[in-house]
C-alpha positions in Angstrom: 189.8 32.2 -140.1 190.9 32.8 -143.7 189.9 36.2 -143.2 193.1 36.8 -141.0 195.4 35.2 -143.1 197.6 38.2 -145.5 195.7 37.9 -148.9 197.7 35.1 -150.8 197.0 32.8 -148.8 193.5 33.7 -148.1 192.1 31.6 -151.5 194.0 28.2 -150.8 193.2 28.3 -147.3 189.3 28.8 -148.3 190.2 25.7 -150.9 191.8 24.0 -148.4 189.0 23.8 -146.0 186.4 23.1 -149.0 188.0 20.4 -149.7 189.3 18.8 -146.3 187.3 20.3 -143.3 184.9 18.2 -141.7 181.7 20.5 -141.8 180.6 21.7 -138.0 177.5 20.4 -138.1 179.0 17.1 -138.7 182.6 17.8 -136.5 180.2 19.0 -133.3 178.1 15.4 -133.0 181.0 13.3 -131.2 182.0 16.4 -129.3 178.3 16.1 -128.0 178.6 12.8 -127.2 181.4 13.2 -125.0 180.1 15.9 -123.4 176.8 14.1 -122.5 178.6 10.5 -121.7 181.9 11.7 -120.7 184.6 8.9 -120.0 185.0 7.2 -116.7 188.7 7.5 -116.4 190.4 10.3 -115.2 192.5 10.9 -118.2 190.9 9.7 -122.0 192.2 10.0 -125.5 189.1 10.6 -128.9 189.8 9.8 -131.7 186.8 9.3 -134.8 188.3 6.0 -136.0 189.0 2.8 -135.1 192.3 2.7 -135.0 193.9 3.2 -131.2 193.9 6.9 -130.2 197.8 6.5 -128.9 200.2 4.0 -128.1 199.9 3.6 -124.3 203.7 2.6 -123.6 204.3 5.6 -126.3 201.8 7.5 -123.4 203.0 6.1 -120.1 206.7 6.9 -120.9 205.9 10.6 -122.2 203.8 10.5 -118.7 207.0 9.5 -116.8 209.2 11.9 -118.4 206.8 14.9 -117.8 206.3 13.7 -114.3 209.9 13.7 -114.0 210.9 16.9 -115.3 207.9 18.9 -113.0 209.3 17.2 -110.2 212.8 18.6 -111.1 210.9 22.5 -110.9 
């Protein structure tokens, strides 16, 4: 991806992603896991740590709303 970036940004990006990116053989494991054990409900948030993935009153109202404004189309 660097390689598309206009060439000052090209060497902090590379940095960047030394420094912060979660290598792909690492980053593809829980993707892999998903993928072979998917969820059982219809809808699922991932997230790597412990913490919750979302709030689900945070979720269920942005649900509402969206449900809300497609019915309006």
């Amino acid at each position: 991806m660097p390689d598309a970036l206009p060439a000052p940004l090209r060497v902090p990006t590379r940095a960047l992603f030394a420094i912060a990116a979660t290598p792909v053989h690492r980053a593809i494991r829980p993707m892999i896991a998903l993928l072979d054990a998917p969820p059982s409900s219809h809808f699922a948030a991932y997230r790597a740590t412990a913490r919750p993935a979302f709030d689900s009153t945070a979720a269920r109202r942005l649900h509402e709303l969206t449900t809300s404004l497609i019915e309006r189309v």
